[in-house]
N, C-alpha and C positions, 0 to 999 in steps of 0.2 A: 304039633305047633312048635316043641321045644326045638323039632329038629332043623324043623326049615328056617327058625330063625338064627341056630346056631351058623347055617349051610349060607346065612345072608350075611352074617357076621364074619365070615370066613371071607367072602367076594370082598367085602370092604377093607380088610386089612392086608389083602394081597394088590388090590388097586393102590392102598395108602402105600406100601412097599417099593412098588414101581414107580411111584410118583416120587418120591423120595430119593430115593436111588438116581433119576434121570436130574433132578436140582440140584444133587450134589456134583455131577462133574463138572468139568471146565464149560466155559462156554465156546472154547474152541474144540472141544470133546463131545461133544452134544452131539447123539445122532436121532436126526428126522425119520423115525420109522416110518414113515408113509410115504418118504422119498424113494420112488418105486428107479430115478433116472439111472441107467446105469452108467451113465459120461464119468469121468474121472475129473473133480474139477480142476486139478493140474495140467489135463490134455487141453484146457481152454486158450484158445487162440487170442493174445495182446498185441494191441497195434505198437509197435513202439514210436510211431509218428504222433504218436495221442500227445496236445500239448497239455503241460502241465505246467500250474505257479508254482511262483518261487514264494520265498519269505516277503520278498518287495512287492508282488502281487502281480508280477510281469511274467510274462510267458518264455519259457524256454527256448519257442521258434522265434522269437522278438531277441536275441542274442546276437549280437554281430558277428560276421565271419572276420576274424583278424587277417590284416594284409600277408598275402603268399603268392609264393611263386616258384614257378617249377623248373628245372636244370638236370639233364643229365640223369632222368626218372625221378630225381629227388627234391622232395619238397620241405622248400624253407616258408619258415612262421617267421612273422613278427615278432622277437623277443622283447619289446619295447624298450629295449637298450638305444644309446647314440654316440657316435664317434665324433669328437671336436677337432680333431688331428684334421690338417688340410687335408686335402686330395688333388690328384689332378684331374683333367677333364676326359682321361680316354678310358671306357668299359672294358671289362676284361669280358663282359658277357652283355648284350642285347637282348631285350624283347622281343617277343615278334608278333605280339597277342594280345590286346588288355581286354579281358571278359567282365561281366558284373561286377562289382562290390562283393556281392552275397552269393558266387559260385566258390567254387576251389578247382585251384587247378591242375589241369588232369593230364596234359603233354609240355612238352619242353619249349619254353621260350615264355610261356603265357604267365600270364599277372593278372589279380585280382584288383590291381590300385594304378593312377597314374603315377610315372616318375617322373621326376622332371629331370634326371640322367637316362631315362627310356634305358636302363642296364643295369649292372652291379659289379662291384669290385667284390675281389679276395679279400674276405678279412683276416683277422690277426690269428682265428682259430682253423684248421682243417675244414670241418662242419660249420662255417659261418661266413658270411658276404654280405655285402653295406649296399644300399640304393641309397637316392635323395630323393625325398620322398616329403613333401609339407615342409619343407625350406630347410631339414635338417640332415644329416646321414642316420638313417636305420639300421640297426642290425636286427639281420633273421640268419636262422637259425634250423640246420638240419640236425633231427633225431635227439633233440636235447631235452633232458629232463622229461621225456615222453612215452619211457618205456613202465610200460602198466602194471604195477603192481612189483616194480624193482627200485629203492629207492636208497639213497647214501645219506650221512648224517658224521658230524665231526666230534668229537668227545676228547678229551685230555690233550687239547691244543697248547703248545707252546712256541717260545724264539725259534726253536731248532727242528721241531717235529712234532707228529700230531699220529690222532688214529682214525680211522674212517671207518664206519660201520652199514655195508650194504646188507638191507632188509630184502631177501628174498622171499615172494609172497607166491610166487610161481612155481608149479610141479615139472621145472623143466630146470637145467644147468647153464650156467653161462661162464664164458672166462673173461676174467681180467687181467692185466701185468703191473710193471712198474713204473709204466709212464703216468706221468701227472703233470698238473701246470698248475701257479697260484697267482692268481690277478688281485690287485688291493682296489679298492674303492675311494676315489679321485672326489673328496667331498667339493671339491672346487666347482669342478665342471661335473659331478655328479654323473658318472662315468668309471668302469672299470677298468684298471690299468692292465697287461702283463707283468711282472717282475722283471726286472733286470738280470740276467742271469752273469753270475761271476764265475762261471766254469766256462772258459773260454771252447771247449770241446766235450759240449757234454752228451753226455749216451746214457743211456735205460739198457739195463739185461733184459736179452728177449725172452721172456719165462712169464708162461702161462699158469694161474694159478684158478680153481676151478671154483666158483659162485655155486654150492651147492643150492641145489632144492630146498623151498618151503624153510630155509634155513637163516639167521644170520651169519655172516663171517667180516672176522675183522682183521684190517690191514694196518699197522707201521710203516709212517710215511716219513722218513728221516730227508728233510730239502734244504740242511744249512750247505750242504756239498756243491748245491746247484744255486741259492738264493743267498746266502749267507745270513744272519739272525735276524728277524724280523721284526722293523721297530712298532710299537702299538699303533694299533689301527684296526680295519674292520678288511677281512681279506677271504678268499674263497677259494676252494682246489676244485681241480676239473680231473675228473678220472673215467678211463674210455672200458665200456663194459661191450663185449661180442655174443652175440647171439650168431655159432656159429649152424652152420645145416650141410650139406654135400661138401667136399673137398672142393676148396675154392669160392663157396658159395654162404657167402656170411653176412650176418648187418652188425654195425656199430655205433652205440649209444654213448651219448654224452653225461656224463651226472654231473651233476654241481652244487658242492655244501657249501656254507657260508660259516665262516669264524670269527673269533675277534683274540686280539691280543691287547692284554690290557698293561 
Protein backbone atom coordinates (compact mmCIF):
# COMPACT_ATOMS: atom_id res chain seq x y z
CA UNK A 1 0.00 0.00 0.00
CA UNK A 2 3.10 2.30 1.11
CA UNK A 3 4.37 1.58 -2.32
CA UNK A 4 1.70 2.34 -4.66
CA UNK A 5 0.93 5.46 -3.02
CA UNK A 6 4.44 6.62 -2.99
CA UNK A 7 4.47 5.38 -7.16
CA UNK A 8 1.03 7.79 -7.19
CA UNK A 9 2.77 10.61 -5.45
CA UNK A 10 5.56 10.57 -7.84
CA UNK A 11 2.94 10.78 -11.27
CA UNK A 12 1.69 13.85 -9.44
CA UNK A 13 4.60 15.79 -8.98
CA UNK A 14 6.04 15.11 -12.31
CA UNK A 15 2.68 16.23 -14.13
CA UNK A 16 2.87 19.31 -11.31
CA UNK A 17 6.57 19.93 -13.09
CA UNK A 18 5.43 19.87 -16.65
CA UNK A 19 2.84 22.03 -15.90
CA UNK A 20 4.96 24.49 -14.44
CA UNK A 21 7.58 24.50 -16.62
CA UNK A 22 5.17 25.08 -19.88
CA UNK A 23 3.42 28.54 -17.78
CA UNK A 24 6.37 29.82 -17.22
CA UNK A 25 7.52 30.62 -20.91
CA UNK A 26 6.68 33.33 -23.11
CA UNK A 27 3.57 33.13 -24.54
CA UNK A 28 5.11 33.60 -27.87
CA UNK A 29 7.37 30.46 -26.60
CA UNK A 30 4.65 28.10 -25.93
CA UNK A 31 4.73 24.93 -27.75
CA UNK A 32 1.39 23.15 -28.62
CA UNK A 33 2.61 19.51 -28.15
CA UNK A 34 -0.30 18.04 -29.88
CA UNK A 35 0.30 20.28 -32.87
CA UNK A 36 1.20 17.19 -35.03
CA UNK A 37 1.05 20.13 -38.55
CA UNK A 38 4.41 20.06 -39.91
CA UNK A 39 3.76 23.62 -42.21
CA UNK A 40 6.24 26.22 -41.06
CA UNK A 41 4.00 29.06 -40.15
CA UNK A 42 6.36 31.60 -41.77
CA UNK A 43 5.86 29.37 -45.12
CA UNK A 44 2.04 30.87 -44.86
CA UNK A 45 0.92 32.61 -47.91
CA UNK A 46 -0.26 36.75 -47.25
CA UNK A 47 -2.32 38.54 -49.67
CA UNK A 48 -0.95 41.74 -49.64
CA UNK A 49 -4.02 43.26 -51.40
CA UNK A 50 -5.81 42.47 -47.93
CA UNK A 51 -7.31 45.96 -47.09
CA UNK A 52 -6.45 47.21 -43.94
CA UNK A 53 -7.55 50.50 -41.47
CA UNK A 54 -5.88 52.97 -40.78
CA UNK A 55 -5.98 55.03 -37.38
CA UNK A 56 -8.99 57.24 -39.17
CA UNK A 57 -10.95 53.99 -39.78
CA UNK A 58 -10.47 54.30 -43.59
CA UNK A 59 -9.22 51.64 -45.81
CA UNK A 60 -5.99 51.74 -47.39
CA UNK A 61 -7.65 50.84 -51.02
CA UNK A 62 -9.81 54.07 -50.37
CA UNK A 63 -6.36 56.23 -50.67
CA UNK A 64 -6.24 58.40 -53.77
CA UNK A 65 -3.86 57.85 -56.57
CA UNK A 66 -2.03 61.39 -56.80
CA UNK A 67 -1.85 63.03 -60.29
CA UNK A 68 0.93 61.41 -62.69
CA UNK A 69 2.25 61.24 -65.74
CA UNK A 70 4.66 59.57 -67.73
CA UNK A 71 7.56 60.94 -70.22
CA UNK A 72 10.36 59.39 -71.76
CA UNK A 73 9.74 55.92 -69.38
CA UNK A 74 9.65 58.37 -66.54
CA UNK A 75 7.32 59.04 -64.11
CA UNK A 76 6.26 62.31 -62.48
CA UNK A 77 4.09 62.64 -59.15
CA UNK A 78 2.39 65.38 -58.05
CA UNK A 79 4.57 67.08 -55.61
CA UNK A 80 1.75 69.47 -54.48
CA UNK A 81 4.01 72.34 -55.02
CA UNK A 82 2.77 75.53 -57.57
CA UNK A 83 4.54 77.91 -59.65
CA UNK A 84 2.91 81.78 -59.68
CA UNK A 85 5.73 82.85 -62.31
CA UNK A 86 3.73 83.41 -65.74
CA UNK A 87 4.06 81.01 -68.58
CA UNK A 88 3.38 81.17 -71.93
CA UNK A 89 1.02 79.17 -73.84
CA UNK A 90 3.20 76.61 -76.02
CA UNK A 91 4.10 72.72 -74.27
CA UNK A 92 7.27 71.68 -74.49
CA UNK A 93 5.50 68.07 -74.10
CA UNK A 94 1.71 66.90 -74.97
CA UNK A 95 -0.39 64.21 -73.81
CA UNK A 96 -1.77 61.81 -75.81
CA UNK A 97 -3.70 59.76 -73.14
CA UNK A 98 -5.81 60.78 -70.07
CA UNK A 99 -6.70 57.17 -68.43
CA UNK A 100 -8.62 56.89 -64.87
CA UNK A 101 -8.14 58.99 -61.96
CA UNK A 102 -7.14 55.86 -60.00
CA UNK A 103 -4.68 54.05 -62.63
CA UNK A 104 -0.96 54.95 -62.95
CA UNK A 105 0.52 55.45 -65.77
CA UNK A 106 2.43 52.91 -67.43
CA UNK A 107 3.63 54.51 -71.27
CA UNK A 108 4.57 57.77 -72.53
CA UNK A 109 2.34 60.47 -73.07
CA UNK A 110 -0.53 59.18 -70.76
CA UNK A 111 -1.95 61.15 -67.69
CA UNK A 112 -3.98 60.14 -64.80
CA UNK A 113 -5.81 63.85 -64.57
CA UNK A 114 -7.22 66.37 -67.00
CA UNK A 115 -5.07 69.46 -67.93
CA UNK A 116 -6.28 72.25 -69.12
CA UNK A 117 -2.67 72.84 -71.04
CA UNK A 118 -3.27 68.97 -72.32
CA UNK A 119 0.98 69.11 -71.75
CA UNK A 120 3.80 70.41 -69.55
CA UNK A 121 6.60 72.57 -69.48
CA UNK A 122 10.50 72.26 -68.16
CA UNK A 123 10.64 73.25 -64.94
CA UNK A 124 13.15 75.08 -62.96
CA UNK A 125 14.82 71.61 -61.64
CA UNK A 126 16.29 68.68 -64.17
CA UNK A 127 13.69 66.11 -62.60
CA UNK A 128 10.64 68.39 -62.45
CA UNK A 129 7.81 70.01 -65.09
CA UNK A 130 4.78 72.13 -64.52
CA UNK A 131 1.02 71.22 -66.12
CA UNK A 132 -2.10 73.55 -65.37
CA UNK A 133 -4.02 71.58 -63.80
CA UNK A 134 -7.34 72.99 -61.55
CA UNK A 135 -6.65 76.65 -62.69
CA UNK A 136 -3.17 76.54 -61.18
CA UNK A 137 0.51 75.36 -62.34
CA UNK A 138 1.60 72.08 -60.69
CA UNK A 139 4.80 70.76 -60.12
CA UNK A 140 5.45 66.98 -60.28
CA UNK A 141 8.09 65.52 -59.94
CA UNK A 142 10.57 62.74 -61.03
CA UNK A 143 12.54 60.23 -58.61
CA UNK A 144 12.26 62.83 -55.70
CA UNK A 145 12.40 62.07 -52.10
CA UNK A 146 11.44 58.46 -53.30
CA UNK A 147 14.27 56.47 -52.81
CA UNK A 148 13.41 53.81 -49.99
CA UNK A 149 15.13 53.63 -47.27
CA UNK A 150 17.84 56.49 -48.23
CA UNK A 151 17.25 59.67 -46.61
CA UNK A 152 19.14 63.30 -45.97
CA UNK A 153 18.66 65.63 -43.10
CA UNK A 154 20.52 69.25 -42.39
CA UNK A 155 22.36 69.87 -39.08
CA UNK A 156 24.83 72.86 -38.22
CA UNK A 157 23.23 75.19 -40.84
CA UNK A 158 24.59 78.51 -41.15
CA UNK A 159 24.86 82.15 -43.52
CA UNK A 160 27.72 80.43 -45.34
CA UNK A 161 27.48 76.54 -44.99
CA UNK A 162 25.79 73.87 -43.66
CA UNK A 163 26.08 69.76 -43.29
CA UNK A 164 23.95 67.20 -44.74
CA UNK A 165 23.51 63.83 -43.30
CA UNK A 166 22.54 60.95 -45.67
CA UNK A 167 21.03 57.89 -43.76
CA UNK A 168 21.75 54.98 -45.61
CA UNK A 169 19.33 52.10 -44.57
CA UNK A 170 20.33 49.91 -47.62
CA UNK A 171 22.82 47.03 -48.10
CA UNK A 172 23.73 48.35 -51.20
CA UNK A 173 26.25 51.81 -52.27
CA UNK A 174 25.34 54.66 -53.86
CA UNK A 175 27.36 57.84 -55.10
CA UNK A 176 27.08 61.33 -54.66
CA UNK A 177 29.09 64.78 -55.78
CA UNK A 178 29.19 68.21 -55.14
CA UNK A 179 26.35 69.51 -56.82
CA UNK A 180 23.72 71.08 -54.90
CA UNK A 181 20.91 73.64 -55.29
CA UNK A 182 19.17 75.97 -52.33
CA UNK A 183 15.66 77.29 -52.96
CA UNK A 184 14.08 79.68 -50.03
CA UNK A 185 10.52 79.48 -49.30
CA UNK A 186 8.44 82.56 -50.90
CA UNK A 187 6.02 83.10 -47.72
CA UNK A 188 4.09 85.44 -50.12
CA UNK A 189 3.07 83.30 -52.71
CA UNK A 190 3.90 80.23 -50.59
CA UNK A 191 6.19 78.83 -53.19
CA UNK A 192 9.74 77.94 -53.41
CA UNK A 193 12.06 80.06 -54.86
CA UNK A 194 15.78 78.98 -56.56
CA UNK A 195 18.54 81.39 -55.24
CA UNK A 196 20.10 83.74 -57.22
CA UNK A 197 23.25 82.72 -57.93
CA UNK A 198 26.24 85.32 -57.86
CA UNK A 199 28.97 83.30 -59.55
CA UNK A 200 28.50 84.44 -62.81
CA UNK A 201 30.24 80.99 -64.02
CA UNK A 202 29.59 78.55 -61.75
CA UNK A 203 30.98 74.71 -61.89
CA UNK A 204 30.90 71.74 -59.30
CA UNK A 205 34.03 69.30 -59.35
CA UNK A 206 33.14 66.24 -61.07
CA UNK A 207 34.05 63.80 -58.04
CA UNK A 208 32.25 61.01 -56.96
CA UNK A 209 32.09 60.21 -53.43
CA UNK A 210 30.69 56.81 -52.20
CA UNK A 211 27.10 56.68 -49.84
CA UNK A 212 28.38 53.64 -48.08
CA UNK A 213 26.01 50.76 -46.92
CA UNK A 214 23.76 50.53 -43.91
CA UNK A 215 25.84 53.57 -43.15
CA UNK A 216 25.64 57.34 -42.26
CA UNK A 217 27.88 59.65 -44.08
CA UNK A 218 28.22 63.34 -43.84
CA UNK A 219 28.92 66.06 -46.18
CA UNK A 220 30.24 69.91 -45.87
CA UNK A 221 28.28 72.08 -48.11
CA UNK A 222 30.17 75.39 -48.19
CA UNK A 223 27.51 77.73 -50.87
CA UNK A 224 28.43 81.45 -50.00
CA UNK A 225 30.95 81.03 -53.34
CA UNK A 226 27.78 80.23 -55.42
CA UNK A 227 24.79 82.13 -53.13
CA UNK A 228 26.67 84.55 -51.13
CA UNK A 229 25.39 84.76 -47.12
CA UNK A 230 22.02 83.98 -46.51
CA UNK A 231 19.70 86.32 -45.08
CA UNK A 232 17.03 84.54 -42.36
CA UNK A 233 14.45 82.58 -43.67
CA UNK A 234 13.32 79.17 -44.07
CA UNK A 235 15.48 77.55 -47.09
CA UNK A 236 16.09 73.77 -48.47
CA UNK A 237 19.12 72.12 -50.50
CA UNK A 238 18.57 69.67 -53.21
CA UNK A 239 21.25 67.06 -53.43
CA UNK A 240 21.34 64.34 -56.46
CA UNK A 241 22.23 60.66 -55.13
CA UNK A 242 23.07 57.74 -58.22
CA UNK A 243 22.04 54.43 -57.96
CA UNK A 244 24.56 53.36 -60.42
CA UNK A 245 24.27 49.47 -62.11
CA UNK A 246 26.22 48.49 -65.80
CA UNK A 247 28.49 51.04 -67.29
CA UNK A 248 26.18 53.62 -68.52
CA UNK A 249 23.29 52.38 -66.91
CA UNK A 250 22.22 54.42 -63.70
CA UNK A 251 19.15 56.01 -62.02
CA UNK A 252 19.22 59.45 -60.14
CA UNK A 253 17.44 60.59 -56.94
CA UNK A 254 16.50 63.80 -55.74
CA UNK A 255 16.77 64.42 -51.88
CA UNK A 256 15.58 67.51 -50.26
CA UNK A 257 16.25 68.76 -46.58
CA UNK A 258 14.74 71.66 -45.31
CA UNK A 259 16.60 74.54 -43.02
CA UNK A 260 16.09 77.59 -41.47
CA UNK A 261 18.30 80.56 -40.63
CA UNK A 262 17.60 82.40 -37.98
Amino acid sequence: MRKQFTIVCLLFLMCFAVSCTEQDLPLSETVDMNDNDSTSKDSIDIDDNTSKETEDGSSNQDKEVPYMFMLDGKLYVDTGEVETSLKCGVMDYNFTKVIHDDQIPSSDGEANFKSESNGVQIGRRENRMTAFVDGVWRIFAYNENNLDGVSMTVKDATDSKLTVIFDNQLRKEFIFGEWMQIEQYDEKNCEWIPLDEICEYAAFNEIGFILQAAKETEQEVKFDWLYGKLKPGKYRIIKEVIDSGEPGDFDKYWLIAEFTIE
